[in-house]
DRENROVO-727626 format. One record per residue (C-alpha): x, z, y negated. Coordinates in steps of 0.05 Angstrom, whole numbers, padded with zeros to 5 digits, always signed. Example, Ala and Ser with C-alpha at 12.3 -4.5 7.8 and 13.67 -1.06 7.14 Angstrom:
<recs>
+00246+00156+00090+00273+00143+00021
</recs>
This chain:
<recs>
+02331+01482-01851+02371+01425-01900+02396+01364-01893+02474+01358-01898+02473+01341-01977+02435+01395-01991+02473+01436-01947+02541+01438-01970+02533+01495-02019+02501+01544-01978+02534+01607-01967+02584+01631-01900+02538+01667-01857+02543+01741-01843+02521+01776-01783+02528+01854-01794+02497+01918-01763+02442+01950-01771+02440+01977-01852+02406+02037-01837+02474+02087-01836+02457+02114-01770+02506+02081-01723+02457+02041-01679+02507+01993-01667+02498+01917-01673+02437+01878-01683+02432+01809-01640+02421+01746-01687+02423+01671-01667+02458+01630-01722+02459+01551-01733+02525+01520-01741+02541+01451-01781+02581+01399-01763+02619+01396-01829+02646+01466-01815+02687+01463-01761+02743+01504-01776+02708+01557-01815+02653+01563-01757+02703+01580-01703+02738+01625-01745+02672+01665-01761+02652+01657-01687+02725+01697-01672+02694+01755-01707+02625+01754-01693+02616+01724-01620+02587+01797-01596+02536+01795-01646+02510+01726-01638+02462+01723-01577+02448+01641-01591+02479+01586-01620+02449+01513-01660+02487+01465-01664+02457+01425-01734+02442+01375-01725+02427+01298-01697+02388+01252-01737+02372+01171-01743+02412+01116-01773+02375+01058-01814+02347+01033-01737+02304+01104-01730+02355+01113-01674+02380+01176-01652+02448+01195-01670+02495+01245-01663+02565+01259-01712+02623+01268-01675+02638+01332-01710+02578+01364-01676+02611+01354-01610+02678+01377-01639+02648+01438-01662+02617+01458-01593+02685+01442-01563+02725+01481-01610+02674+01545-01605+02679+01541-01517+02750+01529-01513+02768+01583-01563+02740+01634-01508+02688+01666-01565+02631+01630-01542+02607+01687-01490+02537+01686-01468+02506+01655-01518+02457+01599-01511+02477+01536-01542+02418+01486-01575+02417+01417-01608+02388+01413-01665+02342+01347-01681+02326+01340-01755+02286+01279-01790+02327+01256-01833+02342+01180-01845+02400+01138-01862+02377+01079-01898+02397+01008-01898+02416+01003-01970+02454+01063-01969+02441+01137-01976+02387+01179-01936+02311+01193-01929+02316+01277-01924+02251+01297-01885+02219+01230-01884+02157+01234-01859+02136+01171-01847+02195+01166-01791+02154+01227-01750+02092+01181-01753+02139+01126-01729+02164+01179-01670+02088+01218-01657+02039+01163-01671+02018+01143-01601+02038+01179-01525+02079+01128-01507+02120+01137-01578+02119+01201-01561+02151+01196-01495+02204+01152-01515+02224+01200-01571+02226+01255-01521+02268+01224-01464+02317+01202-01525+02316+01277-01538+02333+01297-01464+02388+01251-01456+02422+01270-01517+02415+01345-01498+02431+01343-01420+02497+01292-01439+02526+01350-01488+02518+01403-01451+02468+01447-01488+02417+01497-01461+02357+01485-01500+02333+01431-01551+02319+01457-01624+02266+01417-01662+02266+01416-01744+02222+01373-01764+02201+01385-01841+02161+01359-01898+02089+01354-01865+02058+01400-01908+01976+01398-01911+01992+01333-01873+01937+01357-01816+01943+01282-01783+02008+01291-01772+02003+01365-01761+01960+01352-01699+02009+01296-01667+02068+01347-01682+02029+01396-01649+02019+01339-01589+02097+01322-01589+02124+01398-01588+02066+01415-01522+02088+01347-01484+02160+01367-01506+02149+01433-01470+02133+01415-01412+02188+01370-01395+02242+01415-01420+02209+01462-01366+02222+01413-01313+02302+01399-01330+02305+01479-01344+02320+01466-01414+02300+01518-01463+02257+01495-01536+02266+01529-01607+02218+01496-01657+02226+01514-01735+02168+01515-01776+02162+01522-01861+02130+01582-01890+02075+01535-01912+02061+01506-01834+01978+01519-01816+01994+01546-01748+01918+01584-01747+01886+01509-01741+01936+01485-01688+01938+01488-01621+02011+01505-01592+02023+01518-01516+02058+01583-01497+02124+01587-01475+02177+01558-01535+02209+01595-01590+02173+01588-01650+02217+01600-01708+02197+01616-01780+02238+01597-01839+02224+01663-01878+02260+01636-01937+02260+01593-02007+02204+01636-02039+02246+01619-02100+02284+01562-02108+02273+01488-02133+02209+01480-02186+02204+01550-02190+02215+01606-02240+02275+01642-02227+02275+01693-02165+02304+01715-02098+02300+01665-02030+02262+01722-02004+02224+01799-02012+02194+01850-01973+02113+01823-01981+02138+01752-01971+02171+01783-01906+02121+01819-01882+02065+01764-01898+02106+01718-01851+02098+01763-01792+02034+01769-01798+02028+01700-01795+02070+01698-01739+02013+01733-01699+01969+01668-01695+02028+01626-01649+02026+01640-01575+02078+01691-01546+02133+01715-01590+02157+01686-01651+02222+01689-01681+02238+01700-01758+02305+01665-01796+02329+01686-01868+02388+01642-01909+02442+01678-01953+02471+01635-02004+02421+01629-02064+02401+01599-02131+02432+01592-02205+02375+01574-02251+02386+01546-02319+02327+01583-02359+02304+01524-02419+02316+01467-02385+02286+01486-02312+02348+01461-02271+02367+01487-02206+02430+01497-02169+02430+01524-02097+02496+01560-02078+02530+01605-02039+02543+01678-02033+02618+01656-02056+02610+01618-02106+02548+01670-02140+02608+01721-02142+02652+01670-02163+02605+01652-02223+02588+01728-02235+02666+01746-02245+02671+01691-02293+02613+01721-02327+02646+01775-02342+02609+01833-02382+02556+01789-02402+02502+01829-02381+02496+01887-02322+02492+01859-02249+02429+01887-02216+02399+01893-02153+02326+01876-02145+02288+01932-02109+02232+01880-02080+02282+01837-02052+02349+01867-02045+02384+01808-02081+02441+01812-02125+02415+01786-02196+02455+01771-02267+02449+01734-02323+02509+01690-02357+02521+01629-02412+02554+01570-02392+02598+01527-02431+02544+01502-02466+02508+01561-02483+02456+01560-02433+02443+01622-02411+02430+01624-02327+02394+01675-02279+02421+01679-02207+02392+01710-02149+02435+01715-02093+02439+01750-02016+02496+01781-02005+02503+01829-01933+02470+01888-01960+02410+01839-01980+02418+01808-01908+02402+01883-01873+02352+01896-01925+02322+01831-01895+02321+01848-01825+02315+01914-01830+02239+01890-01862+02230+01848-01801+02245+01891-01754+02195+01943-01782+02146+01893-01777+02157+01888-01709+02199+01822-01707+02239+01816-01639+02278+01757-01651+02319+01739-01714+02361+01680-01739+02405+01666-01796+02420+01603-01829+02477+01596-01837+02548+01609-01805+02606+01571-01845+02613+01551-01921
</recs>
């Protein structure tokens, strides 16, 4: 997932039926929620609540102590969604994330040195995970969601992630407390050893994006090469997409994530510039446009039709469970 700065300009989540045009009725998606999105989260959740099956709450994090902390909002979100009546049967998570506020200001987004910090010995370990147990049983949720991101070829760290999210397991088995744990496209899950029994989740997104050439967050061999890999993790594993997507500023390499709204915004205010498109490999939306400044932009964008396109890949696959970041915007 993001961190909230980079989270602000993702798209409002959509949560449709199946796109094949043969009536099969609703497909079953668990969503993530954010905590600055109250108001547009509950209204979504009005209109969607029988075709959401689960429900993460994003997210709690650590202040400039590397202690656990959770926004109000996140709370006042939950609140809102259960006293509004729409909240059904769905299973309710919090979401942990590593990100760091730090003393001088700002934040550390996916710092990795705070999961050595949190992994690096049993007994760090342990602490972490009865901090993570508290926090979960006092608000009420059904399950703990883990996102913890940036480890890349790390295999040090891989290995005492891999030693966190087993010992993790086993006590959210004992409180009867059920574990979703997100993993990049890029995690080695063939050289690690994960127990059976969580929801492994991968983020089957951001083919495209930042330090890349223009193209879409996702496509059909990017899709299916991510169940595949999905194959080598015990028991079943879940797959999440992301609408929203990116403008890209062709000379100077810039990139601007953004939502589905404000792509159509910008694509209206392109006017006739040149024909809107939509990619066969990837079902995006695509067009080209000049700013202010003459710089001429590509965006690649999901918009619902892209979304079913999406799933309807990952279903053919063979993909049970599916996840969509994000609802609000």
């Amino acid at each position: 997932m993001h961190a909230e700065g980079e989270m602000q300009q993702e798209a409002s989540g959509f949560v449709g039926s199946r796109g094949n045009g043969e009536g099969t009725g609703k497909r079953k998606v668990h969503v993530w929620a954010v905590y600055w999105d109250n108001k547009d989260v509950v209204r979504r959740m009005e209109n969607l609540q029988e075709e959401v099956d689960g429900i993460s709450y994003f997210a709690a994090y650590f202040d400039s102590e590397k202690k656990m902390f959770l926004p109000e909002n996140v709370m006042g979100m939950k609140a809102a969604i259960e006293n509004s009546g729409k909240n059904g049967k769905m299973e309710s998570y919090l979401t942990f994330v590593n990100d760091l506020l730090k003393k001088e200001g700002g934040s550390s987004l996916k710092d990795k040195d705070l999961l050595y910090y949190l992994f690096s010995s049993k007994e760090s370990r342990q602490r972490h995970i009865s901090d993570i147990l508290e926090m979960t049983e006092q608000g009420g949720f059904d399950g703990v969601e883990i996102d913890y991101e940036a480890m890349k070829k790390d295999m040090e760290l891989w290995k005492l992630f891999t030693s966190f999210v087993n010992e993790l397991y086993g006590k959210t088995s004992e409180r009867g407390l059920k574990l979703r744990v997100i993993l990049e496209p890029g995690a080695p899950v063939e050289e690690l050893g994960f127990v059976k029994g969580p929801e492994y989740v991968f983020m089957c997104y951001n083919l495209y994006g930042y330090g890349t050439e223009p193209g879409p967050k996702a496509d059909e061999n990017f899709l299916i090469s991510m169940v595949e890999k999905g194959k080598a993790l015990p028991g079943e594993t879940y797959f999440a997409v992301a609408n929203g997507g990116f403008d890209f500023i062709k000379a100077s390499g810039e990139t601007e994530q953004i939502s589905t709204e404000e792509a159509i915004l910008r694509q209206s205010q392109a006017g006739d510039n040149k024909a809107i498109r939509r990619d066969e490999k990837s079902g995006c939306k695509v067009y080209s446009y000049r700013d202010s400044n003459g710089r001429e932009h590509e965006v690649w964008y999901a918009d619902d039709e892209t979304l079913n396109f999406w799933y309807g890949i990952l279903e053919r696959e063979g993909a049970k469970g599916l996840s969509l970041w994000r609802l609000g915007g």
